[in-house]
C-alpha positions as CSV (number, residue, x, y, z in Angstrom):
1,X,0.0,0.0,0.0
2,X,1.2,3.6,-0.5
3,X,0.4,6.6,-0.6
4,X,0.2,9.3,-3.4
5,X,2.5,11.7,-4.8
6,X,1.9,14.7,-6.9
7,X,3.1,13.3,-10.0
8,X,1.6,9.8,-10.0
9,X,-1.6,12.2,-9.6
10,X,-0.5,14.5,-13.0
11,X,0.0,11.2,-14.9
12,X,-3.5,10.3,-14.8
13,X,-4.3,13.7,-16.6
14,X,-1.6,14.6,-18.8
15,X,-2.2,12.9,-22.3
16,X,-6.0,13.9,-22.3
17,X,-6.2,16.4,-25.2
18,X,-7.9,19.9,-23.7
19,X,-11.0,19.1,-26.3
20,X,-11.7,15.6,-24.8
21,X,-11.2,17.3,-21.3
22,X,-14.0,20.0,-22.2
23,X,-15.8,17.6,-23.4
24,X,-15.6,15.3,-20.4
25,X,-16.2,18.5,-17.8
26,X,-19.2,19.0,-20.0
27,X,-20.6,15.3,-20.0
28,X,-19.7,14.7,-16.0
29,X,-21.5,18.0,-14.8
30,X,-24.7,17.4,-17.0
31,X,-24.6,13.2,-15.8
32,X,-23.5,15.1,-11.5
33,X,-26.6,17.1,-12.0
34,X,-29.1,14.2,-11.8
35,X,-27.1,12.3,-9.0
36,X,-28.6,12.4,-5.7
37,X,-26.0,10.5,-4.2
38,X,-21.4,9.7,-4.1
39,X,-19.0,7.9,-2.0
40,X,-16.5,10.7,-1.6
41,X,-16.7,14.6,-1.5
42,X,-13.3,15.4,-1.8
43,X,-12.2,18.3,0.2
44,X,-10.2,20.1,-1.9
45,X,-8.2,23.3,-2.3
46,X,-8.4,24.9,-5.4
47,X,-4.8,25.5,-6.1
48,X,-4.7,21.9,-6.3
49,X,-7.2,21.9,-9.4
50,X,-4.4,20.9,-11.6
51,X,-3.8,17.1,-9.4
52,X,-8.1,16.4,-8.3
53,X,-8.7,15.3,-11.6
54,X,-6.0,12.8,-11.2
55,X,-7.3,11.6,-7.9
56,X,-11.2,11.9,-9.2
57,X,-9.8,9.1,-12.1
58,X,-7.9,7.1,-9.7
59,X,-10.8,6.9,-7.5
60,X,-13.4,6.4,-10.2
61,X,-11.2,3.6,-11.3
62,X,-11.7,2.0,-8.3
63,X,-15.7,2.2,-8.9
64,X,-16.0,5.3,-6.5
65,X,-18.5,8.3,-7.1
66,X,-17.1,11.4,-6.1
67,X,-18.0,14.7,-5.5
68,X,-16.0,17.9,-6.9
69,X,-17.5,21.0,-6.6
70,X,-16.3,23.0,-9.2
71,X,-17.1,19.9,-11.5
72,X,-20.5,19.1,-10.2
73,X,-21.8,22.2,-9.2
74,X,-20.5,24.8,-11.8
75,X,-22.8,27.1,-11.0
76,X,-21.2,27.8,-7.9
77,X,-19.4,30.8,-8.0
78,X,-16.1,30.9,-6.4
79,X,-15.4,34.8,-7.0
80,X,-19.1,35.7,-5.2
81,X,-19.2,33.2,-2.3
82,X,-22.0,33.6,0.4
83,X,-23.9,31.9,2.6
84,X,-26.2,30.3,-0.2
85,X,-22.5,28.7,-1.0
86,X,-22.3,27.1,2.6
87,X,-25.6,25.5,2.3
88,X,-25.6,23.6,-1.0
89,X,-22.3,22.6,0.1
90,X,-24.3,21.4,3.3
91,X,-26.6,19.6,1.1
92,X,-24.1,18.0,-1.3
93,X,-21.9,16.6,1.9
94,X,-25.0,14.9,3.3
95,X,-25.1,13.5,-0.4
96,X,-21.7,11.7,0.3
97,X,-20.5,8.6,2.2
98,X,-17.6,9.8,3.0
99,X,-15.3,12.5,3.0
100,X,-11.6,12.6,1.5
101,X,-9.5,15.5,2.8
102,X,-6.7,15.9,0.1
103,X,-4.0,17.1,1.9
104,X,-1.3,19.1,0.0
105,X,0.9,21.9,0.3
106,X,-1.7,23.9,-1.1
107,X,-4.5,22.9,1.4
108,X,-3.3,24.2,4.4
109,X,-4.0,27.6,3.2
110,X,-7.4,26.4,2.4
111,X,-10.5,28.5,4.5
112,X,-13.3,26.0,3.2
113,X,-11.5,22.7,3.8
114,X,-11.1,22.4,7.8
115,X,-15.5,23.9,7.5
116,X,-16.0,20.9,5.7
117,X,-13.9,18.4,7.3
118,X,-15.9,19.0,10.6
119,X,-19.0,19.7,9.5
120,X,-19.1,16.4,7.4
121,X,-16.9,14.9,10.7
122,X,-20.4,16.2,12.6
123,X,-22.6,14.5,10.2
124,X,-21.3,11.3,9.9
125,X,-17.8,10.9,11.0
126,X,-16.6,9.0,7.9
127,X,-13.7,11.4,7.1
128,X,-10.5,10.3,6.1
129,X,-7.1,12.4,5.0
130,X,-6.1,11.7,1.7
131,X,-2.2,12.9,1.5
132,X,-0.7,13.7,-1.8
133,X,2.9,14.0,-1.2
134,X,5.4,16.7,-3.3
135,X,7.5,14.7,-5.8
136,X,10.8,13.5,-3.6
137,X,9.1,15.3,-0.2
138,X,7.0,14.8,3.0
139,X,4.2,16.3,4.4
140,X,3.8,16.7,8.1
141,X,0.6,17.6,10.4
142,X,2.9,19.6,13.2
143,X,0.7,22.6,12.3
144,X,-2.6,21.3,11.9
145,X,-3.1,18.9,14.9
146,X,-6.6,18.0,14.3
147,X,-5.8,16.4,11.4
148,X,-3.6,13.8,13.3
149,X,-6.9,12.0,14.7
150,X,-8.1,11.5,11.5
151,X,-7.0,7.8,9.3
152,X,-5.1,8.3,6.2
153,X,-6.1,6.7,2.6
154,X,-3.7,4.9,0.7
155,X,-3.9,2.7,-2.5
156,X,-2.7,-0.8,-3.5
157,X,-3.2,-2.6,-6.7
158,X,-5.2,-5.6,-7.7
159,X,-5.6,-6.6,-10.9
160,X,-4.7,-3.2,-12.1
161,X,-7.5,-1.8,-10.3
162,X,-6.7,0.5,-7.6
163,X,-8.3,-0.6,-4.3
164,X,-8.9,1.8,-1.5
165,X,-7.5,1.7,2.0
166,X,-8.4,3.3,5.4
167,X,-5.5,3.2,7.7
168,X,-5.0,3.9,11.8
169,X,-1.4,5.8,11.2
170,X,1.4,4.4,8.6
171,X,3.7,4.5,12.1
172,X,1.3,1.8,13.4
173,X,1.6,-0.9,10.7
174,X,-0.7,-2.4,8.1
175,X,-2.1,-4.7,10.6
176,X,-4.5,-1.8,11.4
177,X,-6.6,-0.7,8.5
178,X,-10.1,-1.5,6.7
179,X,-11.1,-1.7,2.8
180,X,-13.1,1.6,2.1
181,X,-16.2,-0.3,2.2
182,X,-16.0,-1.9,5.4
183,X,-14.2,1.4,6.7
184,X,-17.5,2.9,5.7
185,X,-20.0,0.5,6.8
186,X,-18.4,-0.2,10.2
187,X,-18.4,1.2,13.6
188,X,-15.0,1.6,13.7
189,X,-13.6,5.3,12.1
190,X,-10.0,4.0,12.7
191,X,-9.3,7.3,14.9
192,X,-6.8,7.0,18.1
193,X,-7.4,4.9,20.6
C-alpha cells in the first residue's frame, strides 16, 4: 500500500487532449446534476485543481463516485461566495458517504476545507485524509493537529484496479486498516485509541 504523490496524480491527466477534457467536464456535470447521491466529496483546495482530476480518475477507477464541486456544481461561483454557497455545500456533503481530505501543500491555506472536514466529521464521522505527497518530499501535520486524529487513505493494486484503503497511522503498521467499504460500513472510524 502507498500513498500518493503529486506526479503519480498529473500522470492520470496529462495525455487527455484539452478538447476531450471539455468535453468530459461537459458530459460529467450534466450526468453530477441528476445524482442524488457519491461515495467521496473530496475536500479540496483549489490551487490543487491541476492534481483532483487525477485523484477523481484514480478513484473512479476504483468504482468510487465522487464529489468535486467546481465539476458538479459549476454554478457555484467561487469569486461571489456567500452563505447560499455554505448551504448547497451542506446539502451536497449529506449527499456523500464519505469525505476525503486531500491534503497538499496547497490545502493548508485552504479557509473551506477544515469547515467541511468538521462539518461532514459532525454528520457522519466518515472522514479520512487523503495525503498527496510533493515529488521526492514529505508532508507533516505539526501545524494542523486535528488532522492527526483523523486515518489516512492509501492505495494498492489488484488486478490493475486500484483498491482503496483506510489506515489507523502508517507508524502503526498495516495490521491496522479497513477496505473503504467496510471502513465505511463499520463502527470503527480508525481514529486513536
Amino acid at each position: 500500500m502507498a500513498y500518493l504523490t503529486e506526479s503519480q496524480v498529473r500522470d492520470k491527466v496529462k495525455n487527455i487532449p484539452p478538447e476531450h477534457y471539455n468535453l468530459h467536464l461537459a458530459i460529467h456535470s450534466a450526468i453530477s446534476a441528476l445524482k442524488d447521491s457519491f461515495d467521496i466529496f473530496l475536500s479540496h483546495a483549489m490551487r490543487d485543481a491541476g492534481i483532483i482530476l487525477g485523484i477523481k480518475q484514480i478513484l473512479e477507477s476504483s468504482g468510487k463516485t465522487v464529489y468535486i464541486d467546481w465539476l458538479d456544481d459549476p454554478d457555484l461561483n467561487r469569486e461571489s461566495v456567500s452563505g447560499k454557497t455554505a448551504e448547497k455545500l451542506r446539502v451536497r456533503m449529506r449527499q456523500c458517504g464519505s469525505l476525503f481530505y486531500v491534503y497538499s501543500q496547497s490545502s493548508q491555506r485552504s479557509r473551506w476545507m477544515p469547515w467541511e472536514l468538521g462539518y461532514f466529521d459532525g454528520v457522519s464521522g466518515n472522514v479520512a485524509i487523503l495525503p498527496i505527497f510533493p515529488d521526492g518530499g514529505t508532508l507533516e501535520f505539526e501545524n494542523e493537529e486535528y488532522l492527526q486524529i483523523y486515518p489516512k487513505v492509501d492505495f494498492t493494486s489488484i488486478s490493475h484496479k486500484p483498491a482503496i484503503f483506510v489506515n489507523r497511522s502508517k507508524s502503526a503498521g498495516y495490521g491496522d486498516f479497513k477496505t473503504f467499504d467496510d471502513w465505511r460500513s463499520g463502527s470503527d472510524k480508525l481514529r486513536p485509541a
